[in-house]
Every structure is written in C-alpha cells, then in structure tokens.
C-alpha positions as CSV (number, residue, x, y, z in Angstrom):
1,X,-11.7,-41.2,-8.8
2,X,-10.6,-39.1,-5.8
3,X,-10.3,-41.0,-2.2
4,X,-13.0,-38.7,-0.7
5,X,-15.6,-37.8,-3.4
6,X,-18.2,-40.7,-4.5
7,X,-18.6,-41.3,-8.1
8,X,-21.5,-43.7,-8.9
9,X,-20.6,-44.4,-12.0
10,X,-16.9,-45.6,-11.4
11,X,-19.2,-47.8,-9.4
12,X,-21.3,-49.5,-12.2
13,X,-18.3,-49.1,-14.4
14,X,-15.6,-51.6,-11.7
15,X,-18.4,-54.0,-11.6
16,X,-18.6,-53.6,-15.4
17,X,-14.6,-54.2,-15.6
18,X,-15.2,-57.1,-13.4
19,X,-17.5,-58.9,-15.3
20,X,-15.3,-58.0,-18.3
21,X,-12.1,-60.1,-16.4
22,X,-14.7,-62.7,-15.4
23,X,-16.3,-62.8,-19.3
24,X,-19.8,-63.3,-17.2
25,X,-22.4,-61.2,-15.3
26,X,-21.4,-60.2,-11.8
27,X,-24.3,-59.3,-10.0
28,X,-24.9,-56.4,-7.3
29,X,-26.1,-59.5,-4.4
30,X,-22.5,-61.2,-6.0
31,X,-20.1,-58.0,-5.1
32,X,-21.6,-57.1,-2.3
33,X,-21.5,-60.6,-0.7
34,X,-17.3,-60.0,-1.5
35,X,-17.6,-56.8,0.1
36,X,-19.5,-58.2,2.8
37,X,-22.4,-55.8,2.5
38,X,-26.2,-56.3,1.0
39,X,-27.3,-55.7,-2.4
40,X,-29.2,-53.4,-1.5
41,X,-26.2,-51.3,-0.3
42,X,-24.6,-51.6,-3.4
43,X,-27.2,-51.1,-5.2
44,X,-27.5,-47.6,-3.6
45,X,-23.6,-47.2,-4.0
46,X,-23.9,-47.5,-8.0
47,X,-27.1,-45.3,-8.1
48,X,-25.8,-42.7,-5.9
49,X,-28.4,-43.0,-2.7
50,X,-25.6,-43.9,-0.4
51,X,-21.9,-42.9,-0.2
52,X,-19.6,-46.0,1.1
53,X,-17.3,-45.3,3.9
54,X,-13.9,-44.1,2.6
55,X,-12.3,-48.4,3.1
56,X,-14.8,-49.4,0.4
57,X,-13.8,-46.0,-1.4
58,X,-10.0,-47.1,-1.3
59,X,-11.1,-50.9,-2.8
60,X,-13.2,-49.4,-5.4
61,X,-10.7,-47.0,-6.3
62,X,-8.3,-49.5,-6.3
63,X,-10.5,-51.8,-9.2
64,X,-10.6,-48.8,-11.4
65,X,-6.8,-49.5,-11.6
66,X,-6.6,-53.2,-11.1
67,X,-9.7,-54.8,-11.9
68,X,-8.1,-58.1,-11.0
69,X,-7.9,-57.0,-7.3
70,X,-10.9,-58.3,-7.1
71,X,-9.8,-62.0,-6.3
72,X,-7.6,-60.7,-3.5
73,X,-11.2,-59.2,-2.2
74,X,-12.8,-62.9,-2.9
75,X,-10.0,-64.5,-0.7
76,X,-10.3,-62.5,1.9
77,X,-13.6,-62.7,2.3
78,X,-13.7,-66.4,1.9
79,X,-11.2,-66.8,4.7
80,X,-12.7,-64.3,6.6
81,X,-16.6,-65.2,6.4
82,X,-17.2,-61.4,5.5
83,X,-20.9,-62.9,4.8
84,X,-21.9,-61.0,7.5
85,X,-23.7,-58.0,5.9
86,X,-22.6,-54.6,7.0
87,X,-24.6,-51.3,6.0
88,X,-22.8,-48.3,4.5
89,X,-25.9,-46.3,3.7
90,X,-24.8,-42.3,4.8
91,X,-27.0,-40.5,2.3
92,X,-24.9,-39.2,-0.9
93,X,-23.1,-36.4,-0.3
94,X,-21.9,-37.2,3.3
C-alpha cells in the first residue's frame, strides 16, 4: 500500500489481520473508537466513500506490516481519551 493512494481493501483486510491477532470479531464502531474517529468514517474508509488523511494512511499502512501495532494505537488512545470522534470524510479520490 503506497503512503498517498487509498486502498479500501488493505482496509477491510488490517481489520481482518486484527481480528486474526485478537482470534475475535473487531468491529468498525471498535477501530474506529482506537482511531478516535466514528464508525461511520470507517465504514466509509473500508468501502471507499472517504479517503483518510495521510496520519491514518501511515497507521494503516503500518498494520499491513505489523498487525500487532495495533495495541500501541489502543494505549495511546486510552491515555489519551482519543474518544473524541474526528471526521476524515474527503470524498475518495482526494
């Protein structure tokens, strides 16, 4: 996956390599609450509606490598109250 071109299906496939490292279901509303974003947002991320801003690029690019980063994400945004949602909703292709 390049650092500036979207791919929708890395997308659903790093959730899918998460859930694999979890052995259970990660939901959208789950990852996106680590991202600190809405489901809805991801949602549009792993269906190709909305391209995330190029930091959310780099972390999923770096769980196609390291699915385990994913903790490191959890940490943060446990000691960082990242519940607050943010929107990263540019249309695909921008």
């Amino acid at each position: 996956m390049s650092t500036t071109t979207w791919n929708p299906r890395t997308a659903r496939q790093v959730r899918r390599s998460i859930e694999d490292l979890f052995d259970r279901r990660v939901s959208q509303e789950e990852l996106a609450k680590w991202l600190g974003y809405s489901r809805t947002t991801v949602q549009g991320w792993e269906t190709g509606r909305y391209t995330p801003d190029p930091a959310v690029r780099f972390i999923y690019h770096k769980l196609v490598f390291d699915p385990g980063f994913i903790t490191e994400v959890q940490q943060w945004s446990c000691d960082n109250d990242a519940g607050q949602h943010q929107t990263s909703e540019a249309p695909a292709g921008q």
